[in-house]
C-alpha positions as CSV (number, residue, x, y, z in Angstrom):
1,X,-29.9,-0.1,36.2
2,X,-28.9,2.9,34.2
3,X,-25.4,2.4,34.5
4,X,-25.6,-1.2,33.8
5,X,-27.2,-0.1,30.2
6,X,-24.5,2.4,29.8
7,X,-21.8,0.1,30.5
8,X,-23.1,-2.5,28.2
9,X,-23.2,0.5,25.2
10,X,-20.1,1.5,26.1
11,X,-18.7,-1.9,25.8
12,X,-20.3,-3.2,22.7
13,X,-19.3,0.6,20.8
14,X,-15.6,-0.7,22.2
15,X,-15.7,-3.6,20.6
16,X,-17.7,-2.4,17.2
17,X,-14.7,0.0,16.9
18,X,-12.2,-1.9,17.4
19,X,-12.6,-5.2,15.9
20,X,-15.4,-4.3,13.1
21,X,-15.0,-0.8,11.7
22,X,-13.4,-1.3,8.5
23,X,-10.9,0.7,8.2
24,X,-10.6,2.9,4.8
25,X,-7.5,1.8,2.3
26,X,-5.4,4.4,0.7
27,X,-7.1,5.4,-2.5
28,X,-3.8,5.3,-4.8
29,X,-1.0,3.0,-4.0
30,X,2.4,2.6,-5.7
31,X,3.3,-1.0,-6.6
32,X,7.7,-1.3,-6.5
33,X,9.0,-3.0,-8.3
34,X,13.0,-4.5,-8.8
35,X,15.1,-3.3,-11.6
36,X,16.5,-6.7,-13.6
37,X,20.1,-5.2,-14.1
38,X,21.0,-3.8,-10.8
39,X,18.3,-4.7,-8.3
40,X,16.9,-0.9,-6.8
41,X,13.8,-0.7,-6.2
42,X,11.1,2.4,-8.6
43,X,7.7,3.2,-8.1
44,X,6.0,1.0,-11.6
45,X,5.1,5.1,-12.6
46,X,8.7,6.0,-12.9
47,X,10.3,2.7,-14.4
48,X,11.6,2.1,-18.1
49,X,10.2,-1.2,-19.4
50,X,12.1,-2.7,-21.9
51,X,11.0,-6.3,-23.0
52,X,8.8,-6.8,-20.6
53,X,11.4,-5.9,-17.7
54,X,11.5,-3.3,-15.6
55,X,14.9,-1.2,-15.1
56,X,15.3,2.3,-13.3
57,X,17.2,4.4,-15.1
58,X,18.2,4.7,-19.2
59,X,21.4,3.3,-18.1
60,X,20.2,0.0,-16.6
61,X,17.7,-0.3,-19.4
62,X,20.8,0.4,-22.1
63,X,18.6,2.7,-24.2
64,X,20.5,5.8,-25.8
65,X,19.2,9.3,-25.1
């Protein structure tokens, strides 16, 4: 009888941790996006937006300096 009531806690344990636990999302994550002039991909952090596009470097972007 006890190891029928073990088995059953065991088993229902298995399946809250498997199929219920939520699992915890990263708490900062970087959105990519696609420069418009020559298609490589930069964090939204590190990209030069220039009306309303995104580029990657000065160079893409055109901008002196």
């Amino acid at each position: 009888m006890l190891f029928k009531i073990l088995l059953l806690a065991l088993v229902i344990g298995g399946v809250y941790y498997f199929f219920i636990k939520k699992k915890p999302l990263p708490k900062e994550t970087e959105t990519m996006v696609e420069c418009d002039k020559c298609g490589t991909y930069v964090s939204t952090k590190e990209a030069i937006i220039k009306d309303g596009k995104y580029y990657c470097s000065k160079e893409c972007a055109g901008v002196k300096g």
